[in-house]
C-alpha positions, 0 to 999 in steps of 0.5 A: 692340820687341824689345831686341837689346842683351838676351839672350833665352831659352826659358822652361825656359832661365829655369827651369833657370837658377833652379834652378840659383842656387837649388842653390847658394845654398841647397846645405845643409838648414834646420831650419823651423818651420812648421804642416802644411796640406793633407797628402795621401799618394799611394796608388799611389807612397806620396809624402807631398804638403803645404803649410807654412804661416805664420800670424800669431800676433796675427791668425792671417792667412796670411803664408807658404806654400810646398809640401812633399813627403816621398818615399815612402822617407823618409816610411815612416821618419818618419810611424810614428817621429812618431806614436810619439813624439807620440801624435799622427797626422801630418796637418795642422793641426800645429806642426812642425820640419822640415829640408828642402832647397830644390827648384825644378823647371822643371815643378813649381816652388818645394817643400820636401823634407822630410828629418828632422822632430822629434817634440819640438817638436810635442809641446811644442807640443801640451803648450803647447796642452794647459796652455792648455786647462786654464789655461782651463778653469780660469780659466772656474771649472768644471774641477773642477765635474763631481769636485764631483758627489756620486756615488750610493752604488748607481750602477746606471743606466747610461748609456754612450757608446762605439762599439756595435762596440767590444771594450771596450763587451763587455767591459764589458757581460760584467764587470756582468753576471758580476759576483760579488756578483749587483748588478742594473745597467741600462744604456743605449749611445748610440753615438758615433764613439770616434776619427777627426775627427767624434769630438768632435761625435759625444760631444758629441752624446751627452752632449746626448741623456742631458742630455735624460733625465738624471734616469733615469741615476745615471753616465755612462761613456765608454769605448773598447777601447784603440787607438791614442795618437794616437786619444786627440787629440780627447779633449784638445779644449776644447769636449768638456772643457768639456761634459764638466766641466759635465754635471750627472750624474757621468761616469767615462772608461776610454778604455782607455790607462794612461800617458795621461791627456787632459784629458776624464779629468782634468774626469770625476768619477773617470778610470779606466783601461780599461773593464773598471775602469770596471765593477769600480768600479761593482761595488765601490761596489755592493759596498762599500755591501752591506758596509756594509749587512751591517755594519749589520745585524751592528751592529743584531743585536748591538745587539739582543741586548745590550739583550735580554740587559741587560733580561733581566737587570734583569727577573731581578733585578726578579723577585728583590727584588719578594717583598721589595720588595712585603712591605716595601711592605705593611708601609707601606701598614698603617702608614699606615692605622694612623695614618689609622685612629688620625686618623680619629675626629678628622678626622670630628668635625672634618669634621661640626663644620665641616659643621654650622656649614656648614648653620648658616650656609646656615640662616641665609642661606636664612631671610634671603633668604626674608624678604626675598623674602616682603617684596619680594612683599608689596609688589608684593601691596599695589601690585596690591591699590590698583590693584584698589581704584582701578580698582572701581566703588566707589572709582569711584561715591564720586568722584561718577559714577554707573552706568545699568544695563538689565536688570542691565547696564551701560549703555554706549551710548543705542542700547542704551536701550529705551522703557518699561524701567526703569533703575536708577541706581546711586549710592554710597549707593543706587540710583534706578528710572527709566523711559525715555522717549526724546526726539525730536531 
């Protein structure tokens, strides 16, 4: 049911009655801090349209949000002023400080006009984040590990990461190429994007294709042709830092900005300013070691000559005093067979009387072994000779036994023996004759 005691209104009347309140209560501006979201510009009126948002800091949870417009007028003034100061593109995702004005439309609702914005606080915003990076990077050991690389002293292969489009990928290419002293280099382009958002996964994923050949290559470069400070944002990224600062093969940047240094130039092994100096260092340590090579080889030379020419000199000299040093030698060598010659009747009656009582001695011991030996064989000749004696049919007969013989043989079996033929019978002191008459069993 309807209350009558209330007054009642059209939704507009509400509306306008807000706005109203909200103009008088809020009539000033406000410096707010808040981070960008959602940031879009109309291409026809040139209006800036946004979010800001709060988060908070512990959960990053969203807190706050309230929409946000800059008129094309005002935004023409701020965005080239912001990113100026900042280096920084003004999009979302920042940490800004903004005055506004609270405006409320019966038709579009609660917004914030943005009238001024100060570039100083996004940028200590972005330093704050950029000393943290580093602070991690740091924490983590392996800020300085990529410097640590010992860099080849002739880095001639090359692999490059840079946009194939670019002007300071020629420039490079043409500073090698023409470059003074004739030093061959081979180099090797793996494209990536050098500015807008993909950038960081685009070099990334370069660095992980050369991570795959890596043994072919002496250095990476990573180079661009100059370009806007606010491209060089996502070079200040943790996760590119860190691949860089941990890529096993030396890296060198000239990412083509002289006053700024990001944080991918301060983990590469040597940060150089533009490509065409990334090339000329290059050139100069190929340089540098044909100048050491060239100092070797003066060295050597001189070296070589010095030795000859103190040889020479000692040969000279050698030459000189060898007449004398060889008449002098002689003269010591006649010396000395004098004396041997004066030594010499004397050493060789020494020598044939210590030879002679030599053979006397070898005499001696040879008629000793030879009796000796005659001795051992005589006795060996006796113990035969009783072995004959014992085993004759003498020695046999004497101890009593007898010997039958048939026909002038030895009789061994009674099969042998024939009827009627006569025997004889050999005893020690004779023999007997017999005839056989065999007995019938």
């Amino acid at each position: 049911m309807v209350n009558d005691k209330l007054p009642s209104c059209s939704l507009s009347e509400l509306l306008a009655q807000v706005r109203l309140v909200l103009a008088d209560s809020f009539a000033d501006s406000y410096w707010v801090r808040a981070e960008t979201s959602d940031v879009r510009v109309n291409a026809s009126s040139g209006h800036c349209y946004l979010e800001f948002v709060e988060k908070n800091s512990s959960t990053n949870q969203l807190i706050a949000k309230a929409r946000g417009s800059i008129w094309a007028k005002t935004f023409r003034m701020l965005k080239p002023y912001f990113e100026m100061e900042t280096g920084q593109l003004f999009t979302s995702g920042l940490k800004v400080l903004v005055r506004v004005q609270v405006e409320f439309h019966e038709l579009y609702g609660f917004s914030l006009n943005v009238l001024d914005i100060d570039p100083a606080y996004t940028v200590g915003d972005m330093v704050k984040k950029r000393q943290e990076i580093i602070r991690q990077l740091k924490a983590e050991g392996i800020f300085t590990l990529n410097k640590e690389l010992l860099l080849a002293p002739l880095p001639q292969r090359i692999a490059i990461i840079t946009s194939p489009t670019a002007a300071g990928y020629e420039d490079f290419l043409h500073q090698l190429r023409e470059n003074r002293g004739g030093f061959p280099f081979y180099t090797h382009l793996f494209p990536a994007l050098m500015q807008g958002d993909r950038t960081e996964e685009s070099i990334i994923a370069a660095l992980e294709r050369i991570d795959q050949h890596r043994e072919l290559f002496d250095v990476v470069v990573i180079i661009r042709g100059g370009g806007a400070t606010s491209d060089l944002h996502s070079f200040d990224s943790y996760l590119l830092a860190s691949h860089c600062a941990q890529f096993p093969v030396p890296i060198l940047t000239g990412i083509g900005h002289e006053r700024d240094d990001t944080i991918v130039d301060l983990v590469a092994h040597t940060r150089l300013k533009t490509p065409t100096a990334v090339a000329e260092f290059l050139i100069a340590c190929m340089e540098r070691e044909a100048v050491r090579v060239d100092e070797l080889q003066q060295t050597f030379v001189s070296d070589t000559r010095r030795i000859l020419t103190t040889q020479k000199s000692l040969l000279q000299t050698l030459a000189a005093r060898l007449p004398a040093a060889a008449l002098n030698r002689i003269g010591r060598e006649r010396s000395s067979l004098h004396v041997m010659a004066g030594k010499l009747p004397l050493q060789a009656s020494q020598l044939l009387l210590q030879r002679r009582n030599e053979l006397d001695l070898c005499r001696q011991r040879m008629r000793v072994a030879i009796e000796s030996r005659l001795a051992k064989e005589m006795r060996a000749l006796e113990l035969h000779a009783q072995f004959v004696c014992l085993a004759s049919p003498d020695y046999i007969l004497k101890r009593g036994y007898t010997l039958t013989l048939q026909g002038g043989y030895i009789v061994k079996s009674k099969a042998e023996l024939l009827p009627g033929n006569p025997l004889t019978t050999r005893f020690t002191d004779g023999e007997v004759e017999s005839t056989i008459h065999l007995k019938n069993d």
